[in-house]
C-alpha positions as CSV (number, residue, x, y, z in Angstrom):
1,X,0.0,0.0,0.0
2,X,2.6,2.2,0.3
3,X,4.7,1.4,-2.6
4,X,1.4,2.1,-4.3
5,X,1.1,5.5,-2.6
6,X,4.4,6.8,-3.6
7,X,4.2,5.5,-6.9
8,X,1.0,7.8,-7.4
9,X,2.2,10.5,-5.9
10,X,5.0,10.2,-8.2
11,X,2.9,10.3,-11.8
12,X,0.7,13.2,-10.4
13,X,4.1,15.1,-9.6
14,X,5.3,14.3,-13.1
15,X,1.9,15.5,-14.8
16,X,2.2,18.5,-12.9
17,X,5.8,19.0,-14.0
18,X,5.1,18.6,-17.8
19,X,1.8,20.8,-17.4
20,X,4.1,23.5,-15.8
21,X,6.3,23.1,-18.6
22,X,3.8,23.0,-21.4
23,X,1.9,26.1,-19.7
24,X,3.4,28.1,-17.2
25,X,7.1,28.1,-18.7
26,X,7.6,27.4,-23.0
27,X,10.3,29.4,-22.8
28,X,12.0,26.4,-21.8
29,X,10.7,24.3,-24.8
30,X,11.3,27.6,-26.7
31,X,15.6,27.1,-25.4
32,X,15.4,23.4,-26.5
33,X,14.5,24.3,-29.8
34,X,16.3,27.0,-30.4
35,X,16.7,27.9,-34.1
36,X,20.7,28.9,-35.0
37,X,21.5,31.1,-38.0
38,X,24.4,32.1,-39.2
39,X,25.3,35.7,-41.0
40,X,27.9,36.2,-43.6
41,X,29.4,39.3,-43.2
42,X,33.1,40.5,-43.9
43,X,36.6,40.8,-42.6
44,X,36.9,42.9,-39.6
45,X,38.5,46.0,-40.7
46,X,35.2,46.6,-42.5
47,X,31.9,47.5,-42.0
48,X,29.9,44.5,-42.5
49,X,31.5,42.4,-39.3
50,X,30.5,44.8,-37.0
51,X,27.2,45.8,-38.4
52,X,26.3,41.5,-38.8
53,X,27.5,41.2,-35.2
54,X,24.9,43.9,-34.0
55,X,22.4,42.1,-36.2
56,X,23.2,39.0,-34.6
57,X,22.9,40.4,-30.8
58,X,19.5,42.1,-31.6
59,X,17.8,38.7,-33.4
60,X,19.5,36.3,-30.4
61,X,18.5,39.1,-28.0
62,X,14.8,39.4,-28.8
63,X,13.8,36.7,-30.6
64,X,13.4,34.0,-28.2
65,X,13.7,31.2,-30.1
66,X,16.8,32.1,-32.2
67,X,20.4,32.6,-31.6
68,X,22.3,34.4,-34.4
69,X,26.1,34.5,-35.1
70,X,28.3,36.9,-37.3
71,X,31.1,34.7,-39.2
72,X,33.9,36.6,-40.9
73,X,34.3,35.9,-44.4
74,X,36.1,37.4,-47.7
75,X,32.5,39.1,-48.3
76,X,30.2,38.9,-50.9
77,X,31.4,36.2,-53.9
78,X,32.6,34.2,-50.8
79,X,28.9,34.6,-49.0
80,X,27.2,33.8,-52.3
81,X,28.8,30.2,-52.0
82,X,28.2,29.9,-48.5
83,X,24.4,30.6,-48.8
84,X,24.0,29.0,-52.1
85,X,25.5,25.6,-50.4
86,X,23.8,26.2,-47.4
87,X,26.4,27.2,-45.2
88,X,24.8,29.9,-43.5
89,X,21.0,31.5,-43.5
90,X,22.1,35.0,-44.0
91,X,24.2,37.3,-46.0
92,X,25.8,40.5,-46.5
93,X,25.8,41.1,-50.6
94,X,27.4,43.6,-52.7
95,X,24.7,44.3,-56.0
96,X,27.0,43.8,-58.3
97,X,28.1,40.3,-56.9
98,X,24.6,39.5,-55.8
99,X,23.4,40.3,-59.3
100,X,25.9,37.7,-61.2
101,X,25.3,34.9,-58.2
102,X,21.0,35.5,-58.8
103,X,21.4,35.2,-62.8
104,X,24.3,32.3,-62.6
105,X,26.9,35.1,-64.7
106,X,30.6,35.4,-64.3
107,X,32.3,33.2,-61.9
108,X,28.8,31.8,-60.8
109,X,28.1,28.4,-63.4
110,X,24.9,28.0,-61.4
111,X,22.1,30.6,-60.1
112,X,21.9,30.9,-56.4
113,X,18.0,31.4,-55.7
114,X,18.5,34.5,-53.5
115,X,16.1,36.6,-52.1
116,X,16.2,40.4,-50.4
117,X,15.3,41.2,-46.9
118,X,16.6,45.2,-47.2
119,X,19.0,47.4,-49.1
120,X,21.0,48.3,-45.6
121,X,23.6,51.2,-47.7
122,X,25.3,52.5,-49.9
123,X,28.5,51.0,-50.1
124,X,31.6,53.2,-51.7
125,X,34.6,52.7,-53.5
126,X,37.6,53.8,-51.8
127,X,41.3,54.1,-53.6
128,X,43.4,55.0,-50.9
129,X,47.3,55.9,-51.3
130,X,49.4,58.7,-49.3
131,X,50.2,62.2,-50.5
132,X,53.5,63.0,-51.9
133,X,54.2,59.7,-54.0
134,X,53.6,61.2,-57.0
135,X,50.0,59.2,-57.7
136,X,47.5,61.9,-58.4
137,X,45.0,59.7,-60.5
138,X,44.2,56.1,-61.2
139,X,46.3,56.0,-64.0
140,X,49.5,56.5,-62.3
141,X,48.4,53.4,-60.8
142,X,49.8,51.4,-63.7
143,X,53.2,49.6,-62.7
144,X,52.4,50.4,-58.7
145,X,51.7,47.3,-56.1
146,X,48.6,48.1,-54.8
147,X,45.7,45.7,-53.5
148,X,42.8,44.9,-54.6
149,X,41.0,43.7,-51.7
150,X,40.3,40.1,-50.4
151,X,39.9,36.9,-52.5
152,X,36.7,36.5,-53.0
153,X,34.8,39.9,-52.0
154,X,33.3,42.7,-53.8
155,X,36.1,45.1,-53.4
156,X,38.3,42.8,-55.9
157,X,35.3,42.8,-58.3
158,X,34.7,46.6,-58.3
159,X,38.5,47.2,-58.3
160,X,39.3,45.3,-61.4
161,X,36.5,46.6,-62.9
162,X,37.4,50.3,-62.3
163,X,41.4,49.4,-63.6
164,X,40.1,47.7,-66.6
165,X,37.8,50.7,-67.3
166,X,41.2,52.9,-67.0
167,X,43.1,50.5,-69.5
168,X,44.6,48.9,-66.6
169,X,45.1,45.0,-66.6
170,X,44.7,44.5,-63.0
171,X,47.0,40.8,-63.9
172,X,49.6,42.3,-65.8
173,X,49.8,46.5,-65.5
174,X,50.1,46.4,-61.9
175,X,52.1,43.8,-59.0
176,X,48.7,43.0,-57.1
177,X,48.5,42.2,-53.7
178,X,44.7,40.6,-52.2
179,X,44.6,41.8,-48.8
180,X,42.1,42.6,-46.3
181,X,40.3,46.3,-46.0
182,X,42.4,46.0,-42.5
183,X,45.6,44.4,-43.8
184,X,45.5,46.6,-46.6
185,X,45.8,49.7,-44.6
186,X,48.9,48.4,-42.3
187,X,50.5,47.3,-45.9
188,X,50.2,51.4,-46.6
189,X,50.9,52.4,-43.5
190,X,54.0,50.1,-43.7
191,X,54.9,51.3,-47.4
192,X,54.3,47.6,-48.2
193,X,52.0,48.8,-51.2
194,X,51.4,52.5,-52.7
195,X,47.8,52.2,-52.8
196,X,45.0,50.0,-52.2
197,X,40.7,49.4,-53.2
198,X,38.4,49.1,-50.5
199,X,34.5,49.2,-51.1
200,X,32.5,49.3,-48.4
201,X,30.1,52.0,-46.0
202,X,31.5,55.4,-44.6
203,X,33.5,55.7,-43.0
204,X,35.0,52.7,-42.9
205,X,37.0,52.1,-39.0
206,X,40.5,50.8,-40.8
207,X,40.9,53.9,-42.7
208,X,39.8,56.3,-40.2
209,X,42.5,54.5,-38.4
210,X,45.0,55.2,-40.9
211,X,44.4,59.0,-41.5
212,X,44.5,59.3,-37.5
213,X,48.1,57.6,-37.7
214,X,50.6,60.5,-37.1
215,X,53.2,60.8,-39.7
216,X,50.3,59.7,-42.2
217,X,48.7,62.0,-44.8
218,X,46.3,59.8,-47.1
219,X,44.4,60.8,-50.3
220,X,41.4,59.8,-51.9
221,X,41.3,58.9,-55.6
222,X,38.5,61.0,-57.2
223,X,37.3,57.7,-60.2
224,X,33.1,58.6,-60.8
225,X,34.4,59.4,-64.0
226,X,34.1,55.4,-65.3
227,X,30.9,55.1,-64.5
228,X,29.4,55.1,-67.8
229,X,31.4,52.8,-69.2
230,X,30.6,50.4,-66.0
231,X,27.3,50.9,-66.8
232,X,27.4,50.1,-70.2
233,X,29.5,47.0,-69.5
234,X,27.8,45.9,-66.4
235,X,24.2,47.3,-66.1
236,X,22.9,49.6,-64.0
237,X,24.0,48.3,-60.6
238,X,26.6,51.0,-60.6
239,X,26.2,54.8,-60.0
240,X,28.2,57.9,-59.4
241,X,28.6,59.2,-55.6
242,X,30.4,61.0,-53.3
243,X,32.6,60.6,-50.8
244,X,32.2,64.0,-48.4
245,X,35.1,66.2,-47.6
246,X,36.0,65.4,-44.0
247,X,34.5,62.3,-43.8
248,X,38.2,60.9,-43.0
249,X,40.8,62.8,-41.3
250,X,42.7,65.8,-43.5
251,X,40.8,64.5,-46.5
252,X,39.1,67.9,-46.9
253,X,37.5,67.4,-51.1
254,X,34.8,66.0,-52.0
255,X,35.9,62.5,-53.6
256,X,33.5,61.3,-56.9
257,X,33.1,57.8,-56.8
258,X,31.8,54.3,-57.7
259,X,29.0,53.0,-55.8
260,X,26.7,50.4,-55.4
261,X,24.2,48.8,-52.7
262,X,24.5,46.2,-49.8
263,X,21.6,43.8,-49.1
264,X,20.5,41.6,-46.6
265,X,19.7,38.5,-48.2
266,X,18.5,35.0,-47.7
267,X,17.8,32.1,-49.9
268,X,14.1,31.7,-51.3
269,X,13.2,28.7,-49.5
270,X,14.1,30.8,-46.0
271,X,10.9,30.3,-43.7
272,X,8.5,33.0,-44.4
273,X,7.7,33.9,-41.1
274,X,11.1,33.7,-39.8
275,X,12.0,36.2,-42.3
276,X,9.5,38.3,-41.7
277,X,10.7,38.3,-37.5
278,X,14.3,39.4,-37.9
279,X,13.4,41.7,-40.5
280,X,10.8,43.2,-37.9
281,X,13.2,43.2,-34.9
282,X,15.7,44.9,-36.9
283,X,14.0,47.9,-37.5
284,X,11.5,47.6,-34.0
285,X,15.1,47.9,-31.8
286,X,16.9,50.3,-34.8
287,X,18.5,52.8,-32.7
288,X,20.0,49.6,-30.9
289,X,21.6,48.6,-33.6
290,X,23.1,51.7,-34.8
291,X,25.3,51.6,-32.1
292,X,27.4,48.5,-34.1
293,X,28.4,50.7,-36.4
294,X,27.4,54.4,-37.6
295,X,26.4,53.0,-41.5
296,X,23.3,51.6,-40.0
297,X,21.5,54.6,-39.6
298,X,20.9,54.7,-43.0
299,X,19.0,52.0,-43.0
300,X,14.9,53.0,-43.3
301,X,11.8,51.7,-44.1
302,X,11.7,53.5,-47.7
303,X,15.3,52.9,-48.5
304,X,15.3,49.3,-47.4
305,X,13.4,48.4,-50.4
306,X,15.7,49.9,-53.2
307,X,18.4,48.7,-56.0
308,X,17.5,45.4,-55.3
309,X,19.5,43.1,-58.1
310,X,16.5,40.0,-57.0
311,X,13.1,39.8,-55.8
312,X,12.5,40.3,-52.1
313,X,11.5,37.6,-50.0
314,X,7.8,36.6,-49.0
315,X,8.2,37.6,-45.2
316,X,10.0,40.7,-46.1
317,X,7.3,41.7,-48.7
318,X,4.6,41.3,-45.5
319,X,6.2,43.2,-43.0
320,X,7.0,46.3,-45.6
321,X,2.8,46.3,-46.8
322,X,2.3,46.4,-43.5
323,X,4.3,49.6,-42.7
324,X,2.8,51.2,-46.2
325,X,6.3,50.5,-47.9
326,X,5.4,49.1,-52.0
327,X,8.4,46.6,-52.6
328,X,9.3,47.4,-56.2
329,X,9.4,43.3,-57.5
Protein backbone atom coordinates (compact mmCIF):
# COMPACT_ATOMS: atom_id res chain seq x y z
CA UNK A 1 0.00 0.00 0.00
CA UNK A 2 2.59 2.22 0.29
CA UNK A 3 4.67 1.40 -2.63
CA UNK A 4 1.39 2.08 -4.28
CA UNK A 5 1.07 5.49 -2.56
CA UNK A 6 4.42 6.75 -3.57
CA UNK A 7 4.24 5.47 -6.93
CA UNK A 8 1.03 7.84 -7.37
CA UNK A 9 2.17 10.48 -5.87
CA UNK A 10 5.03 10.23 -8.16
CA UNK A 11 2.91 10.35 -11.79
CA UNK A 12 0.74 13.23 -10.37
CA UNK A 13 4.14 15.12 -9.64
CA UNK A 14 5.33 14.27 -13.07
CA UNK A 15 1.90 15.50 -14.82
CA UNK A 16 2.24 18.52 -12.93
CA UNK A 17 5.80 19.04 -13.96
CA UNK A 18 5.13 18.64 -17.75
CA UNK A 19 1.75 20.82 -17.43
CA UNK A 20 4.08 23.55 -15.80
CA UNK A 21 6.34 23.10 -18.60
CA UNK A 22 3.78 23.01 -21.41
CA UNK A 23 1.88 26.08 -19.68
CA UNK A 24 3.39 28.05 -17.19
CA UNK A 25 7.12 28.07 -18.68
CA UNK A 26 7.56 27.44 -22.96
CA UNK A 27 10.32 29.42 -22.76
CA UNK A 28 12.04 26.42 -21.80
CA UNK A 29 10.70 24.27 -24.76
CA UNK A 30 11.33 27.56 -26.67
CA UNK A 31 15.59 27.05 -25.43
CA UNK A 32 15.36 23.39 -26.48
CA UNK A 33 14.48 24.34 -29.85
CA UNK A 34 16.34 26.96 -30.45
CA UNK A 35 16.73 27.93 -34.07
CA UNK A 36 20.72 28.87 -34.98
CA UNK A 37 21.46 31.06 -38.00
CA UNK A 38 24.44 32.14 -39.17
CA UNK A 39 25.34 35.67 -40.95
CA UNK A 40 27.87 36.16 -43.59
CA UNK A 41 29.42 39.28 -43.22
CA UNK A 42 33.11 40.51 -43.89
CA UNK A 43 36.64 40.85 -42.61
CA UNK A 44 36.92 42.94 -39.55
CA UNK A 45 38.50 45.95 -40.67
CA UNK A 46 35.20 46.61 -42.47
CA UNK A 47 31.91 47.51 -42.01
CA UNK A 48 29.90 44.48 -42.46
CA UNK A 49 31.47 42.36 -39.31
CA UNK A 50 30.50 44.83 -37.01
CA UNK A 51 27.19 45.80 -38.42
CA UNK A 52 26.32 41.52 -38.75
CA UNK A 53 27.50 41.18 -35.22
CA UNK A 54 24.87 43.90 -34.02
CA UNK A 55 22.41 42.12 -36.21
CA UNK A 56 23.16 38.99 -34.62
CA UNK A 57 22.90 40.41 -30.84
CA UNK A 58 19.54 42.07 -31.58
CA UNK A 59 17.77 38.65 -33.45
CA UNK A 60 19.52 36.30 -30.39
CA UNK A 61 18.51 39.07 -28.02
CA UNK A 62 14.79 39.36 -28.78
CA UNK A 63 13.77 36.72 -30.57
CA UNK A 64 13.41 33.95 -28.16
CA UNK A 65 13.68 31.19 -30.11
CA UNK A 66 16.83 32.13 -32.24
CA UNK A 67 20.42 32.65 -31.63
CA UNK A 68 22.31 34.38 -34.44
CA UNK A 69 26.06 34.46 -35.06
CA UNK A 70 28.27 36.90 -37.33
CA UNK A 71 31.09 34.72 -39.19
CA UNK A 72 33.91 36.60 -40.90
CA UNK A 73 34.33 35.88 -44.36
CA UNK A 74 36.06 37.40 -47.69
CA UNK A 75 32.53 39.06 -48.34
CA UNK A 76 30.21 38.89 -50.87
CA UNK A 77 31.38 36.16 -53.92
CA UNK A 78 32.64 34.18 -50.80
CA UNK A 79 28.86 34.59 -48.95
CA UNK A 80 27.25 33.85 -52.28
CA UNK A 81 28.78 30.24 -52.04
CA UNK A 82 28.23 29.89 -48.49
CA UNK A 83 24.36 30.63 -48.80
CA UNK A 84 24.01 29.01 -52.08
CA UNK A 85 25.51 25.63 -50.38
CA UNK A 86 23.80 26.19 -47.37
CA UNK A 87 26.36 27.18 -45.20
CA UNK A 88 24.78 29.91 -43.54
CA UNK A 89 21.00 31.48 -43.48
CA UNK A 90 22.10 35.03 -43.97
CA UNK A 91 24.22 37.29 -46.04
CA UNK A 92 25.83 40.53 -46.52
CA UNK A 93 25.82 41.14 -50.64
CA UNK A 94 27.36 43.63 -52.74
CA UNK A 95 24.71 44.34 -56.04
CA UNK A 96 26.98 43.81 -58.30
CA UNK A 97 28.09 40.34 -56.90
CA UNK A 98 24.57 39.54 -55.83
CA UNK A 99 23.36 40.33 -59.35
CA UNK A 100 25.86 37.69 -61.22
CA UNK A 101 25.28 34.88 -58.18
CA UNK A 102 21.04 35.49 -58.77
CA UNK A 103 21.42 35.24 -62.81
CA UNK A 104 24.33 32.34 -62.60
CA UNK A 105 26.89 35.07 -64.69
CA UNK A 106 30.56 35.45 -64.26
CA UNK A 107 32.32 33.18 -61.91
CA UNK A 108 28.80 31.84 -60.82
CA UNK A 109 28.11 28.39 -63.39
CA UNK A 110 24.86 27.98 -61.38
CA UNK A 111 22.14 30.56 -60.07
CA UNK A 112 21.94 30.88 -56.38
CA UNK A 113 18.04 31.44 -55.65
CA UNK A 114 18.46 34.54 -53.53
CA UNK A 115 16.13 36.56 -52.10
CA UNK A 116 16.16 40.38 -50.40
CA UNK A 117 15.26 41.24 -46.92
CA UNK A 118 16.64 45.16 -47.16
CA UNK A 119 19.01 47.40 -49.09
CA UNK A 120 20.98 48.35 -45.60
CA UNK A 121 23.65 51.18 -47.70
CA UNK A 122 25.27 52.49 -49.89
CA UNK A 123 28.51 51.01 -50.09
CA UNK A 124 31.56 53.23 -51.68
CA UNK A 125 34.65 52.67 -53.53
CA UNK A 126 37.65 53.81 -51.82
CA UNK A 127 41.30 54.08 -53.58
CA UNK A 128 43.36 55.03 -50.87
CA UNK A 129 47.25 55.91 -51.34
CA UNK A 130 49.44 58.74 -49.27
CA UNK A 131 50.21 62.19 -50.48
CA UNK A 132 53.47 63.00 -51.90
CA UNK A 133 54.17 59.71 -53.95
CA UNK A 134 53.55 61.17 -57.00
CA UNK A 135 49.95 59.25 -57.69
CA UNK A 136 47.52 61.92 -58.38
CA UNK A 137 44.99 59.67 -60.53
CA UNK A 138 44.20 56.13 -61.21
CA UNK A 139 46.30 55.98 -63.99
CA UNK A 140 49.48 56.46 -62.30
CA UNK A 141 48.41 53.37 -60.78
CA UNK A 142 49.75 51.41 -63.65
CA UNK A 143 53.20 49.63 -62.73
CA UNK A 144 52.43 50.37 -58.70
CA UNK A 145 51.68 47.30 -56.13
CA UNK A 146 48.61 48.11 -54.78
CA UNK A 147 45.75 45.69 -53.46
CA UNK A 148 42.79 44.95 -54.64
CA UNK A 149 40.95 43.66 -51.71
CA UNK A 150 40.32 40.13 -50.36
CA UNK A 151 39.87 36.85 -52.49
CA UNK A 152 36.71 36.52 -53.04
CA UNK A 153 34.85 39.94 -51.96
CA UNK A 154 33.33 42.67 -53.83
CA UNK A 155 36.14 45.07 -53.37
CA UNK A 156 38.28 42.78 -55.88
CA UNK A 157 35.26 42.80 -58.28
CA UNK A 158 34.74 46.59 -58.29
CA UNK A 159 38.50 47.18 -58.34
CA UNK A 160 39.25 45.28 -61.43
CA UNK A 161 36.47 46.57 -62.89
CA UNK A 162 37.42 50.30 -62.29
CA UNK A 163 41.39 49.42 -63.62
CA UNK A 164 40.11 47.66 -66.60
CA UNK A 165 37.75 50.70 -67.30
CA UNK A 166 41.17 52.92 -67.05
CA UNK A 167 43.06 50.48 -69.53
CA UNK A 168 44.63 48.85 -66.57
CA UNK A 169 45.11 45.04 -66.61
CA UNK A 170 44.68 44.53 -63.04
CA UNK A 171 47.01 40.81 -63.90
CA UNK A 172 49.61 42.30 -65.85
CA UNK A 173 49.77 46.53 -65.53
CA UNK A 174 50.06 46.38 -61.91
CA UNK A 175 52.09 43.83 -59.03
CA UNK A 176 48.72 43.05 -57.15
CA UNK A 177 48.46 42.19 -53.69
CA UNK A 178 44.74 40.55 -52.23
CA UNK A 179 44.57 41.78 -48.77
CA UNK A 180 42.10 42.58 -46.29
CA UNK A 181 40.34 46.29 -46.00
CA UNK A 182 42.43 45.98 -42.55
CA UNK A 183 45.58 44.43 -43.81
CA UNK A 184 45.51 46.61 -46.58
CA UNK A 185 45.77 49.73 -44.64
CA UNK A 186 48.89 48.44 -42.32
CA UNK A 187 50.46 47.25 -45.95
CA UNK A 188 50.17 51.37 -46.64
CA UNK A 189 50.90 52.43 -43.49
CA UNK A 190 54.03 50.10 -43.67
CA UNK A 191 54.86 51.35 -47.39
CA UNK A 192 54.29 47.56 -48.23
CA UNK A 193 51.99 48.78 -51.17
CA UNK A 194 51.39 52.52 -52.69
CA UNK A 195 47.76 52.15 -52.84
CA UNK A 196 45.02 50.00 -52.23
CA UNK A 197 40.69 49.40 -53.23
CA UNK A 198 38.36 49.11 -50.50
CA UNK A 199 34.45 49.23 -51.07
CA UNK A 200 32.50 49.27 -48.37
CA UNK A 201 30.13 51.96 -46.00
CA UNK A 202 31.48 55.43 -44.61
CA UNK A 203 33.48 55.73 -43.02
CA UNK A 204 35.02 52.66 -42.86
CA UNK A 205 36.97 52.08 -39.04
CA UNK A 206 40.51 50.80 -40.83
CA UNK A 207 40.95 53.87 -42.75
CA UNK A 208 39.76 56.28 -40.17
CA UNK A 209 42.51 54.50 -38.36
CA UNK A 210 45.04 55.22 -40.87
CA UNK A 211 44.38 59.01 -41.54
CA UNK A 212 44.47 59.28 -37.48
CA UNK A 213 48.09 57.57 -37.67
CA UNK A 214 50.57 60.51 -37.06
CA UNK A 215 53.23 60.82 -39.73
CA UNK A 216 50.32 59.72 -42.23
CA UNK A 217 48.74 62.03 -44.85
CA UNK A 218 46.29 59.76 -47.06
CA UNK A 219 44.43 60.77 -50.34
CA UNK A 220 41.36 59.75 -51.87
CA UNK A 221 41.26 58.89 -55.62
CA UNK A 222 38.55 60.95 -57.22
CA UNK A 223 37.25 57.73 -60.21
CA UNK A 224 33.14 58.61 -60.76
CA UNK A 225 34.38 59.40 -64.01
CA UNK A 226 34.14 55.45 -65.28
CA UNK A 227 30.89 55.12 -64.45
CA UNK A 228 29.44 55.15 -67.78
CA UNK A 229 31.43 52.80 -69.16
CA UNK A 230 30.64 50.37 -65.96
CA UNK A 231 27.33 50.89 -66.76
CA UNK A 232 27.36 50.08 -70.23
CA UNK A 233 29.47 47.02 -69.47
CA UNK A 234 27.84 45.86 -66.35
CA UNK A 235 24.16 47.29 -66.07
CA UNK A 236 22.92 49.63 -63.96
CA UNK A 237 23.99 48.27 -60.62
CA UNK A 238 26.57 50.99 -60.62
CA UNK A 239 26.18 54.82 -60.04
CA UNK A 240 28.17 57.90 -59.44
CA UNK A 241 28.57 59.17 -55.57
CA UNK A 242 30.44 61.00 -53.33
CA UNK A 243 32.56 60.60 -50.80
CA UNK A 244 32.18 64.00 -48.44
CA UNK A 245 35.09 66.25 -47.57
CA UNK A 246 36.03 65.43 -43.99
CA UNK A 247 34.55 62.32 -43.81
CA UNK A 248 38.17 60.90 -43.05
CA UNK A 249 40.83 62.76 -41.30
CA UNK A 250 42.67 65.76 -43.46
CA UNK A 251 40.76 64.54 -46.52
CA UNK A 252 39.15 67.90 -46.91
CA UNK A 253 37.52 67.41 -51.09
CA UNK A 254 34.77 66.03 -51.96
CA UNK A 255 35.89 62.46 -53.62
CA UNK A 256 33.46 61.26 -56.87
CA UNK A 257 33.15 57.82 -56.84
CA UNK A 258 31.76 54.26 -57.66
CA UNK A 259 29.00 52.99 -55.84
CA UNK A 260 26.66 50.42 -55.41
CA UNK A 261 24.22 48.84 -52.71
CA UNK A 262 24.52 46.19 -49.81
CA UNK A 263 21.56 43.80 -49.14
CA UNK A 264 20.53 41.57 -46.60
CA UNK A 265 19.75 38.46 -48.18
CA UNK A 266 18.48 35.00 -47.68
CA UNK A 267 17.79 32.08 -49.91
CA UNK A 268 14.11 31.72 -51.33
CA UNK A 269 13.21 28.66 -49.47
CA UNK A 270 14.10 30.85 -46.01
CA UNK A 271 10.94 30.26 -43.71
CA UNK A 272 8.45 33.01 -44.36
CA UNK A 273 7.69 33.87 -41.05
CA UNK A 274 11.05 33.66 -39.85
CA UNK A 275 12.00 36.21 -42.35
CA UNK A 276 9.47 38.30 -41.72
CA UNK A 277 10.66 38.29 -37.48
CA UNK A 278 14.28 39.40 -37.94
CA UNK A 279 13.37 41.68 -40.53
CA UNK A 280 10.85 43.18 -37.94
CA UNK A 281 13.23 43.25 -34.86
CA UNK A 282 15.68 44.91 -36.89
CA UNK A 283 13.96 47.88 -37.52
CA UNK A 284 11.53 47.64 -34.02
CA UNK A 285 15.10 47.94 -31.84
CA UNK A 286 16.90 50.25 -34.78
CA UNK A 287 18.52 52.81 -32.66
CA UNK A 288 19.98 49.61 -30.91
CA UNK A 289 21.57 48.64 -33.63
CA UNK A 290 23.13 51.67 -34.79
CA UNK A 291 25.31 51.58 -32.13
CA UNK A 292 27.39 48.50 -34.13
CA UNK A 293 28.35 50.72 -36.44
CA UNK A 294 27.39 54.36 -37.62
CA UNK A 295 26.42 52.97 -41.47
CA UNK A 296 23.31 51.57 -39.97
CA UNK A 297 21.55 54.59 -39.61
CA UNK A 298 20.94 54.73 -42.97
CA UNK A 299 18.99 52.01 -42.97
CA UNK A 300 14.87 53.04 -43.30
CA UNK A 301 11.78 51.69 -44.14
CA UNK A 302 11.68 53.46 -47.65
CA UNK A 303 15.33 52.89 -48.45
CA UNK A 304 15.26 49.27 -47.43
CA UNK A 305 13.39 48.38 -50.38
CA UNK A 306 15.66 49.95 -53.24
CA UNK A 307 18.38 48.73 -55.96
CA UNK A 308 17.53 45.40 -55.27
CA UNK A 309 19.47 43.10 -58.10
CA UNK A 310 16.47 39.98 -56.97
CA UNK A 311 13.07 39.85 -55.84
CA UNK A 312 12.48 40.30 -52.08
CA UNK A 313 11.54 37.62 -50.02
CA UNK A 314 7.83 36.64 -48.97
CA UNK A 315 8.19 37.60 -45.18
CA UNK A 316 10.01 40.74 -46.14
CA UNK A 317 7.26 41.71 -48.70
CA UNK A 318 4.61 41.35 -45.50
CA UNK A 319 6.22 43.15 -43.03
CA UNK A 320 7.03 46.32 -45.61
CA UNK A 321 2.77 46.34 -46.81
CA UNK A 322 2.31 46.44 -43.47
CA UNK A 323 4.33 49.57 -42.72
CA UNK A 324 2.81 51.25 -46.17
CA UNK A 325 6.29 50.50 -47.87
CA UNK A 326 5.38 49.10 -52.04
CA UNK A 327 8.39 46.63 -52.63
CA UNK A 328 9.28 47.36 -56.16
CA UNK A 329 9.42 43.28 -57.47
Amino acid sequence: MIKSLSFSRVVRVGIFVIVFILIGAPEILWAQKAIKISIATGGTGGVWYPYGGGMANIISKYLPDVEATAEVTAASVDNAFLLGKGKVDLAFMFGDVGYEAYMGIGRFKEKIPMRCLASLYPSITHIVCLEGKGINSVKDLKGKRISTGAPGSATEVVACRILEAYGIDPEKDVKRDRLSASESAGALKDRKIDAYFWTGGIPTSSVVDLAATPGIKIKLLDHGEVIDKMIAKYGPIYYKNICPAKTYPYVDYDVTTVTAGNFLTCLEKTDERLAYSIIKVLFDHKKELETSHKVAQQLTLESAVLGSPYPFHPGAIKFYKEKGIKVPF
